[in-house]
N, C-alpha and C positions, 0 to 999 in steps of 0.2 A: 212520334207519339200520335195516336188515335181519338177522337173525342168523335162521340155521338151528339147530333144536335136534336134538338127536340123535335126538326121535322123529319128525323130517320135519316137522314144525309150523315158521313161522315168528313169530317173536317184533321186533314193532317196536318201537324206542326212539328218541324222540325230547324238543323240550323244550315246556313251556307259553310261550303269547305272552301268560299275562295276567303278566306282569313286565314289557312294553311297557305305553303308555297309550296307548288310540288308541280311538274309540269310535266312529267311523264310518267308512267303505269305504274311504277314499283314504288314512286314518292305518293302516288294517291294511295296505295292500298296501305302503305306504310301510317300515312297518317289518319286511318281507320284505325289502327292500333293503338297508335301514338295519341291521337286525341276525341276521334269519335266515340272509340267503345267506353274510354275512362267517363265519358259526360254520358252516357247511357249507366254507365254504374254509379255515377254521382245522384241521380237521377231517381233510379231504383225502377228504372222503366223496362219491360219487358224487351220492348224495341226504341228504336229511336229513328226519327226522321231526319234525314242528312240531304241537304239540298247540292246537289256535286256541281263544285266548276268542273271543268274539263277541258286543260287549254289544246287549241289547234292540233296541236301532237297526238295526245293522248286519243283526242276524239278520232283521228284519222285511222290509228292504231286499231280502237276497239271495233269502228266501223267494219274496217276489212279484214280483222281475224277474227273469226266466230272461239278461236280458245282463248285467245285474250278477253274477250266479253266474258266468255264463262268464266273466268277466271275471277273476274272482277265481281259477278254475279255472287260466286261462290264466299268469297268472303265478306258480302256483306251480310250475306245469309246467316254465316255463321259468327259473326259477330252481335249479331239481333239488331241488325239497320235497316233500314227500307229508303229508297230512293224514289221521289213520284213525282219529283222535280228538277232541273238541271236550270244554273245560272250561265248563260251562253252570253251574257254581254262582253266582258273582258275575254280577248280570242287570245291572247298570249302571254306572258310578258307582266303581270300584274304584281309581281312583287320585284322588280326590277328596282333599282336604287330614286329612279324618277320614271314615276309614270304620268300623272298630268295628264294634257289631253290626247296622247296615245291611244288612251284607253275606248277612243270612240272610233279608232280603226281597225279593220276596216269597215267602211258605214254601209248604210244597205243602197250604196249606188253602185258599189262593188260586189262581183260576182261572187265573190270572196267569201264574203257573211252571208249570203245563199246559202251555198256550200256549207259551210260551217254550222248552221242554222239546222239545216234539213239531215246530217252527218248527226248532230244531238241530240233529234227529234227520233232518227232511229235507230242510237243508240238508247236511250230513256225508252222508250218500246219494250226493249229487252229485258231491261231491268225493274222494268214493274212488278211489285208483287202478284202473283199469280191471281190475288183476290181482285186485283185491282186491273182498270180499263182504261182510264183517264190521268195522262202527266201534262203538264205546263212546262215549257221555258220558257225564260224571260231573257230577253236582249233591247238593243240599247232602242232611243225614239228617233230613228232614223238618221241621225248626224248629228254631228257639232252643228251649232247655226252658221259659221261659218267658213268655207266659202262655200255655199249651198245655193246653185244657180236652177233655174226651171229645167234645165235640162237634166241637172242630176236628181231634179224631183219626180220628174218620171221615169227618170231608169228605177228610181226605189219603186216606185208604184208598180214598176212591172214585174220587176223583182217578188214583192207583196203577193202579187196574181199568181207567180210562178211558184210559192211557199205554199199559197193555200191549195193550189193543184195537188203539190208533191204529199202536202199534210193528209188531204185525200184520199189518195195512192197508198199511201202509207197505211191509213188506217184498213181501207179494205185489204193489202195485204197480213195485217199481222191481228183484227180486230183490237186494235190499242187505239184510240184516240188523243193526239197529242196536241195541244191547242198553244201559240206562242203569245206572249204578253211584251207588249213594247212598251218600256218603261219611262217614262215622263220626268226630267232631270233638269234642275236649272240650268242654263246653258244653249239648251241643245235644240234644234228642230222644233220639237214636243218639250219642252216644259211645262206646261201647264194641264188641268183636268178639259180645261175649257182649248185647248189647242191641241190635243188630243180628238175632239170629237171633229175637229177643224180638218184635221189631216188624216186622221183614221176613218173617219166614218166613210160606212159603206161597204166596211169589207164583212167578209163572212164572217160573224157573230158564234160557228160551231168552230173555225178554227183559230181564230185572231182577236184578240182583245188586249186587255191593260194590264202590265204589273204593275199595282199601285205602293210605294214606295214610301213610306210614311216620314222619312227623316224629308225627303224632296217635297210630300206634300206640303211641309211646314217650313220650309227656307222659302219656297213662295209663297207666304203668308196665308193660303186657300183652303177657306172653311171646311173641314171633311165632311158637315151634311150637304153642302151643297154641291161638294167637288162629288160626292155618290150620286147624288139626283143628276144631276148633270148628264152622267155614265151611264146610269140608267136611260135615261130620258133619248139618250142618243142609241141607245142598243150597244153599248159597247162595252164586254162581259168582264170583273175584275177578273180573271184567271188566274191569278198569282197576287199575293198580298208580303210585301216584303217588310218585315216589323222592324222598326227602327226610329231610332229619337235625332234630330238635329240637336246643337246646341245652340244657346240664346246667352243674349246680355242684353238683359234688360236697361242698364242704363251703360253702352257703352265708351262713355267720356269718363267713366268713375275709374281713375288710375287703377284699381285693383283687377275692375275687368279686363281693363289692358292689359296688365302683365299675365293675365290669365291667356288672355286670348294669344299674343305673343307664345306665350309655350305651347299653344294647339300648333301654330302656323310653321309644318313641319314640310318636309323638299319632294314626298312621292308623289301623295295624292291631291287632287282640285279641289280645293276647298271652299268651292262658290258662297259667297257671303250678301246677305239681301235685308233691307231695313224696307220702311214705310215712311210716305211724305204726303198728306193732303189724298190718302186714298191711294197713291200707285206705287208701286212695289219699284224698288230703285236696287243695282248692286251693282259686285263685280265680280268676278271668273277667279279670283283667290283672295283668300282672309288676306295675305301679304299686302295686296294690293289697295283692301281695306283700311290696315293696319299703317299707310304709307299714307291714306289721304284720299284715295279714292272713290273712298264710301262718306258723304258728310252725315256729320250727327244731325238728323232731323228732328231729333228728340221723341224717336221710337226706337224699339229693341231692332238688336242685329242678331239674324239667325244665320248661323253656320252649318255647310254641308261637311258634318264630320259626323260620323254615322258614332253615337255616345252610344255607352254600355245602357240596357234596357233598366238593370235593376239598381244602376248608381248615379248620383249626380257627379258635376266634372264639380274643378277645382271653384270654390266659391270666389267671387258674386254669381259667376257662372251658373247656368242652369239647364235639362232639358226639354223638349218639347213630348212628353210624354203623354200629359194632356192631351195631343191631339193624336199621337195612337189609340190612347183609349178610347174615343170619339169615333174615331174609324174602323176599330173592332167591334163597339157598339151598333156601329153605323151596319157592320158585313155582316153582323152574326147574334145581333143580340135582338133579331126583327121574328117572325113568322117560321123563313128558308132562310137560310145559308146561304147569304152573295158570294162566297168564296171559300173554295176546299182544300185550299192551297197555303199556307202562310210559314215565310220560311224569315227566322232571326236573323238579318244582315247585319252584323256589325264589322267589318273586315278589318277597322282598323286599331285593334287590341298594339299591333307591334308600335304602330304610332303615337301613339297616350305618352305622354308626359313622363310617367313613369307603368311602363309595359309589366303586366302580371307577372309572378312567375308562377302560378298555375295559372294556365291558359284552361285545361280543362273543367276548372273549379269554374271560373269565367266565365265560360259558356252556361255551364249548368245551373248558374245562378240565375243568368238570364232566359233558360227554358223554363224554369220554375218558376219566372216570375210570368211570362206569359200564361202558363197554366193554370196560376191560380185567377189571371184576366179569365181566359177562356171559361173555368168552371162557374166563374162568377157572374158571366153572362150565361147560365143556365146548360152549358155542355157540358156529358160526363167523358171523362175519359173512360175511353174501351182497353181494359186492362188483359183481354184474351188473347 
C-alpha cells in the first residue's frame, strides 16, 4: 500500500514474506497466492506491499537467470503486489525446526553476506515498480557479539566499503538506487541506537543507514524520541522501518505472567529477554534462560524479543510494547518530511504463538489495517491509484 505524506513524499507499507517458509522460486511464487494476494483481498487494496525474503538459493537463482526474475516479476504484477524492499538478514534456513543464533550467519566478516547482500540489492533493482527508483534492504548489525575480535571488525568494515562501492555501480547501471539498513538487535555487535552511530557512523549516508526495528527498539528499553535524535544527529538515515511490538510483563514474578511467558518460550527462534535495574538494561540471549533464573526480578518489567501480532494483545497479564511503535511512527512521519519510506510489518512468528492462527492471511491483514489507520491518523492519505 501507498500513502501520500503531507510533504508530497510517498511512504510504502507493506508486510515481510519471511513468516512463509519457502526457500526456493516455485514456494515463493506459491506463497503470493497462497497468502499474499488473499491479505490484498482482505484488505480491499488495489495493491499491496510485500517485503520478500529471499533465501541464498533463490536469490542466486533470480540473480543469474534474467527468466527467472521475469518470472517472478510477472506474478507479482499480476497479482497487484509491489516489492520496494527485500529482508536479506536470515540467508537460509529460517524456518528450520531450530534456528537460534544461526540466523546471524553468515556475519558481515564473511565474504558470504557480501555476496548475498549485493545478489539482493540487484535483484530488488529489477523488481521495482517502474514508478519507483529507490529500495531498501535490511540485513543483520554486523554479528553476534560473540566471538567478534578487532580483526573480524575490520574485515566488516571493509566488507561495508566494498557494498557501498557495488551499491554505486549498481545504481549507475540500472538508475535504481538501493540503499542497505543494518538492523540493531539485542545481542548483537549493534544493539543499540546509540551503538549503531558507534560502529556505523561515517559511512555513506546515500547508500547505508538503519533498519529500525521497533520490537528490538523496546526489548532495549531506548526511548524512540531520543533513539531518532540520536540517528539524526549522527547522519545515519532510517531507510527501512520494521513495525513490530515486543512483549512485556510488567510484574514478571506474578505466577500468571509466568505461565504466560513459559508458553511463548518455544525451540526455533532467540528469544532475547531484558529488564531494568537502577537505570541499566540487564538480560539474557533467551526467555528460557530468563525463565530458569537468569534474569533477576529487579522489580521492573521484562521485555521479550517475540515479534507479538500489531493488532492483538498475547495471553494476559502479558502485554505489548505498542506504545512505543506509535512513538516511532509519530517520531518518522507524523513531523514536517517523512524520515522513512519504507515500513514493512515483521511479525514472522505467527507459526510459533501459543495457539498459531488458522487464517494466517486474515492475520496479516488485520495487522495492515491496523497500521493504516496509524498512518492515516498521523495525517497520510493512502494513494488509492
Amino acid at each position: 500500500m501507498r500513502f501520500l505524506h503531507p510533504d508530497g513524499s510517498t511512504v510504502h507499507l507493506g508486510y515481510c514474506s519471511n513468516v512463509h517458509q519457502a526457500e526456493d522460486l516455485d514456494g515463493v511464487i506459491a506463497q503470493l497466492a497462497d497468502h499474499a494476494e488473499p491479505v490484498r483481498d482482505r484488505l480491499g487494496a488495489g495493491r499491496l506491499g510485500i517485503g520478500l525474503w529471499l533465501a541464498r538459493g533463490v536469490v542466486g537463482e533470480l540473480a543469474d537467470d534474467a527468466g527467472a526474475l521475469g518470472r517472478l516479476r510477472s506474478e507479482l504484477r499480476a497479482r497487484g503486489l509491489e516489492t520496494v524492499t527485500l529482508n536479506a538478514f536470515p540467508y537460509a534456513g529460517f524456518h528450520r525446526e531450530v534456528v537460534k543464533k544461526d540466523v546471524y550467519l553468515p556475519d558481515w566478516a564473511d565474504e558470504a553476506r557480501l555476496k548475498y547482500t549485493l545478489d539482493c540489492a540487484r535483484v530488488l533493482a529489477a523488481l521495482l515498480p517502474d514508478d519507483i527508483r529507490q529500495g531498501s534492504v535490511s540485513t543483520l548489525p554486523l554479528a553476534w557479539r560473540t566471538p567478534w575480535s578487532r580483526d573480524r571488525a575490520e574485515e566488516a568494515r571493509r566488507a561495508l566499503d566494498r557494498l557501498t562501492t557495488g551499491l554505486a555501480a549498481l545504481e549507475s547501471r540500472t538508475g535504481r538506487r538501493i540503499r542497505v539498513g543494518f538492523e540493531p538487535e539485542p545481542g548483537c555487535v549493534v544493539e543499540t541506537t546509540t551503538q549503531a552511530v558507534r560502529e556505523l557512523g561515517g559511512l555513506d549516508p546515500d547508500r547505508l543507514g538503519v533498519c529500525l526495528d521497533t520490537c528490538h527498539l523496546a526489548v532495549q528499553f531506548e526511548d524512540p524520541a531520543a533513539a531518532l535524535h540520536r540517528l539524526a544527529e549522527a547522519g545515519l538515515p532510517v531507510v527501512k522501518l520494521q513495525a513490530s511490538c515486543a512483549v512485556e510483563a510488567a510484574r514478571p514474578a506474578d505466577p500468571d505472567a509466568r505461565a504466560a511467558l513459559h508458553r511463548l518460550a518455544e525451540p526455533r527462534f532467540l528469544h532475547q529477554t531484558r529488564t531494568t535495574a537502577d537505570g541499566d538494561v540487564l538480560g539474557v540471549d533467551d526467555l528460557p534462560d530468563a525463565l530458569d533464573g537468569g534474569l533477576p526480578d529487579a522489580g521492573g518489567p521484562w521485555r521479550v524479543h517475540f515479534h507479538a501480532p500489531l493488532h492483538t494483545q498475547p495471553e494476559p497479564p502479558l502485554r505489548t510494547t505498542s506504545a512505543q511503535l506509535d512513538q516511532v511512527l509519530a517520531g518518522l512521519l507524523g513531523g514536517p518530511s517523512a524520515g522513512c519510506a519504507h515500513i514493512e510489518v515483521e511479525t514472522y512468528t505467527w507459526s510459533v504463538l501459543p495457539e498459531p492462527p488458522a487464517d494466517l492471511p486474515g492475520g496479516i491483514a488485520a495487522e495492515l489495517a491496523w497500521a493504516r489507520e496509524r498512518l492515516t491518523g498521523l495525517g497520510l492519505k493512502e494513494d488509492l491509484s
